[in-house]
N, C-alpha and C positions, 0 to 999 in steps of 0.2 A: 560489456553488459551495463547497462543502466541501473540504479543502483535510488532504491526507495527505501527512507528508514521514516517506519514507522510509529504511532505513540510517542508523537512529541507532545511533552506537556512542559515545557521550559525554552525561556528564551535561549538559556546558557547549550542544552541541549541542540536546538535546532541550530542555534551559528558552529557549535562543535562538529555536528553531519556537515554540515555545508561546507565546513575548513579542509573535514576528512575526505570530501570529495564524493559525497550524496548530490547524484541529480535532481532530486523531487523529495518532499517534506508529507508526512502525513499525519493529520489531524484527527480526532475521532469525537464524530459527536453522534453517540449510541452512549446513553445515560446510563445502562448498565455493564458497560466496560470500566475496567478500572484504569484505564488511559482515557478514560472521558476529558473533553476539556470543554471549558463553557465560552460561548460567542464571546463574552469583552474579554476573556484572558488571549484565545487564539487572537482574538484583533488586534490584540496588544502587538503580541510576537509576532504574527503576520507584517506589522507599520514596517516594522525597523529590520528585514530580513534585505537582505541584497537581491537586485536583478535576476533572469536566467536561471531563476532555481524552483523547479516547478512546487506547488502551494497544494497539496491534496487535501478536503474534504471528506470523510468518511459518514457516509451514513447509513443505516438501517430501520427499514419501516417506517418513514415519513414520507410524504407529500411533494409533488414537484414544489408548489411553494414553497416550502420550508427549506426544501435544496437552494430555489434560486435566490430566496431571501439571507438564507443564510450563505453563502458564497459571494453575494454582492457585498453583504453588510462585512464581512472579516479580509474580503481579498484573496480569496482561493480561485487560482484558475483551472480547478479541473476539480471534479466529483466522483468520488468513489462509492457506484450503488451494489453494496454489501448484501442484498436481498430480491427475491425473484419479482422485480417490477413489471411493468404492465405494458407497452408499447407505449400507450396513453401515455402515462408518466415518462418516457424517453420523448414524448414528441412536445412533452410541454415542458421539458428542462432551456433554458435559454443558456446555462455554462456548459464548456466542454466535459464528457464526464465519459468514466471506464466502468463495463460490464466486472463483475465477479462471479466467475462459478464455485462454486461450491463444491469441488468433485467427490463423488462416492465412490462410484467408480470410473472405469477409462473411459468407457464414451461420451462421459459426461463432458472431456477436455475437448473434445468436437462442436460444442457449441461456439456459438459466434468465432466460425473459425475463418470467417472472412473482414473479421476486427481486430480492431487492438484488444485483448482481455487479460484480466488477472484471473491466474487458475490458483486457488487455494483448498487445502485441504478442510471436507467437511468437519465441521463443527457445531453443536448445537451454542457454543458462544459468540459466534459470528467474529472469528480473528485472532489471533492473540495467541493461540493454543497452545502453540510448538509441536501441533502436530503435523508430521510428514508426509507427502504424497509418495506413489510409488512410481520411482526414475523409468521403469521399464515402462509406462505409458507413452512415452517421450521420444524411444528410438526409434521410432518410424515415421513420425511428422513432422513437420513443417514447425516449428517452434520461433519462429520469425517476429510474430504480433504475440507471445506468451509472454507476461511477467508474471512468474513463480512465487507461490507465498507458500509460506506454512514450515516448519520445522529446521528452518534454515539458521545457520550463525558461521563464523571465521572458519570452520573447517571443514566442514560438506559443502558450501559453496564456490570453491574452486573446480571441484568434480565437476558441476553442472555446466561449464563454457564448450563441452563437447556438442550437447543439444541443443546451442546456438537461439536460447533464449531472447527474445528483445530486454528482459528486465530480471529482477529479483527485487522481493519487496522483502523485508524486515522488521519485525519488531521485538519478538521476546528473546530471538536469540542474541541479542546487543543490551539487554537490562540488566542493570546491578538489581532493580526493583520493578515491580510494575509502575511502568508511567516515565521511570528515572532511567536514561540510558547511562551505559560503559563506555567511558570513552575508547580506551584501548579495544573494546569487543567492536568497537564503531569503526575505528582505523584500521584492525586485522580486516574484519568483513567486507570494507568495500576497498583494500588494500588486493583483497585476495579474489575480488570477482572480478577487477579491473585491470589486475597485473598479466 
């Protein structure tokens, strides 16, 4: 499984994932999260990351400009749209970017089930929650193009390599604080999704 950690807001953080063996890095810039981080700090941390190691974007309720201005100016190669966007705004993004459901319930993981998508548990905070989806959604489909978010950490993430996931994404359950990851909650977790 491919392995996205979350709520990076430190340089020492994102080369820490990257050492532990995180495929992909995520950034949030939704102003009311407390993993917020702002264009010059992420463009900071985005200069000096190494190759091969995908660059996520997080946003909710902006503007395809603001996606595409903001992913060119810091260096993200992929967009993470956190909110039920428009077609329109999908045909006028110029960076590569992944759908988010939101599920409430099971049928809702049927959408965009001919994509790549992240399926995360509803939230009225759009992320972060640690809240859980229910696994039994999961044993009958195609879980091929899913990266799973929501309530995850070092120790219910090994369960889930039976549902043959493409991904698992991360963020509260790897934080000593919000915004601040665990190192060792960082190396169990993507220790335990990859082993």
């Amino acid at each position: 499984m491919k392995v996205k950690i979350c709520g990076i807001t430190s340089y020492n953080d994102a080369l820490m994932a990257i050492e532990a063996g995180a495929d992909a890095l995520g950034f949030v810039f939704y102003e009311k999260s407390p993993r917020y981080i702002t264009i010059p700090h992420a463009k900071e941390i985005l200069k000096k990351l190494p190759p091969f190691v995908e660059k996520v974007a997080l946003f909710v309720n902006v503007d395809a400009q603001t996606i595409n201005a903001t992913c060119q100016e810091i260096g993200a190669t992929l967009a993470q749209i956190h909110f039920e966007a428009s077609q329109e705004l999908y045909n006028a993004l110029k960076v590569p970017y992944i759908k988010v459901i939101r599920a409430k319930e099971a049928q809702d993981i049927f959408q965009y089930s001919d994509e790549y998508r992240l399926v995360d548990a509803f939230s009225e905070t759009y992320g972060g929650s640690g809240k859980k989806l229910n696994c039994e959604w999961f044993e009958t489909i195609d879980c091929s193009k899913i990266i799973l978010a929501g309530g995850l950490d070092g120790q219910n993430v090994a369960s889930l390599k039976k549902y043959g996931f493409y991904g698992v994404d991360v963020s509260s359950g790897v934080e000593a604080l919000y915004g601040i990851k665990d190192p060792s909650k960082v190396r169990d977790f993507i220790k335990n999704a990859k082993s």
